[in-house]
C-alpha positions as CSV (number, residue, x, y, z in Angstrom):
1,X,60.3,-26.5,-3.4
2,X,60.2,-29.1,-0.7
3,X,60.6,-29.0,3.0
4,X,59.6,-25.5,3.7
5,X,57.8,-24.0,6.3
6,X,54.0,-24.6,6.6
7,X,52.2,-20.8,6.6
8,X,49.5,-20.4,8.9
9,X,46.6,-18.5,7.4
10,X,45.0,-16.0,9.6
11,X,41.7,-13.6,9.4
12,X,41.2,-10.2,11.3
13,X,38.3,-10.5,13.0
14,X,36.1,-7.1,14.6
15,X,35.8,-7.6,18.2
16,X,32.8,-5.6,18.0
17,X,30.5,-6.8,15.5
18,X,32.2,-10.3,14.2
19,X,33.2,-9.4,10.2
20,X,36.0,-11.2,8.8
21,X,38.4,-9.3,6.7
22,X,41.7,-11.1,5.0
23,X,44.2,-8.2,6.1
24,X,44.1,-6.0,8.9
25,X,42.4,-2.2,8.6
26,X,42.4,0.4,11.2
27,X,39.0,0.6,10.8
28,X,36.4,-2.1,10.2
29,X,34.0,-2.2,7.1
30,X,31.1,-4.1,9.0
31,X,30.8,-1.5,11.6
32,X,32.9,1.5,11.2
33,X,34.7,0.4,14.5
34,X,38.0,1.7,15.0
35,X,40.9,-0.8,16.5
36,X,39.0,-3.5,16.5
37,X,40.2,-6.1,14.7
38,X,41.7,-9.3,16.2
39,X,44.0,-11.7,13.9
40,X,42.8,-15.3,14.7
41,X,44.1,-18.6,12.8
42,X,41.8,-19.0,9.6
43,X,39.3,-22.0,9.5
44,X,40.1,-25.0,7.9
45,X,42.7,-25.9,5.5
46,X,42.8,-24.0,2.3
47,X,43.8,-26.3,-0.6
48,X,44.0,-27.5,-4.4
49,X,41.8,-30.5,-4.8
50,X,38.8,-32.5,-4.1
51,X,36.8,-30.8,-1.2
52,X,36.0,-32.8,1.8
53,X,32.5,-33.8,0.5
54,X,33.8,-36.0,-2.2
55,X,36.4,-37.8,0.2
56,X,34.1,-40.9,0.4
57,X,33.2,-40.6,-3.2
58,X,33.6,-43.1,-6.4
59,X,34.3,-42.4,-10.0
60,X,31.6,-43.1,-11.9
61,X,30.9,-43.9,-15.8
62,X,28.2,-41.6,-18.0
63,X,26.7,-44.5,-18.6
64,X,25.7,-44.5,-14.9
65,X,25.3,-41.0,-14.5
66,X,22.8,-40.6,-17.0
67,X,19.6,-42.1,-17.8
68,X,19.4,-42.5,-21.5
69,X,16.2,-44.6,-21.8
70,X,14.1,-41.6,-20.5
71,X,15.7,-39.0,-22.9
72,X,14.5,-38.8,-26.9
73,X,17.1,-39.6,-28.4
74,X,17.5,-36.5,-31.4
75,X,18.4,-37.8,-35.1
């Protein structure tokens, strides 16, 4: 499916004490307040993938990876 309509992720978050929930509830877990949660655009994108850490990063062979000089080497 192609050219569709990009959702926009939101949270409800309590007004009163700060927790995050992923639907709205009349009432909120974190403090038992009632009416108090406030739908707000989610943080960050949510996707499939390498996460931002590894955006700079390089593929690398084991041979690199690992240092097989200081491991006995098991017959």
């Amino acid at each position: 499916m192609t050219g569709g309509v990009k959702r926009v992720r939101s949270i409800f978050r309590c007004q009163a004490c700060g927790h995050a929930e992923p639907k709205w509830a009349g009432k909120c877990p974190g403090c038992d307040a009632w009416n108090t949660l406030a739908e707000e655009a989610a943080p960050g994108p949510r996707g499939r993938g390498a996460s931002a850490t590894m955006a700079g990063s390089r593929p690398i062979s084991i041979a690199e990876a690992i240092d097989t000089d200081s491991v006995p080497r098991l017959v």
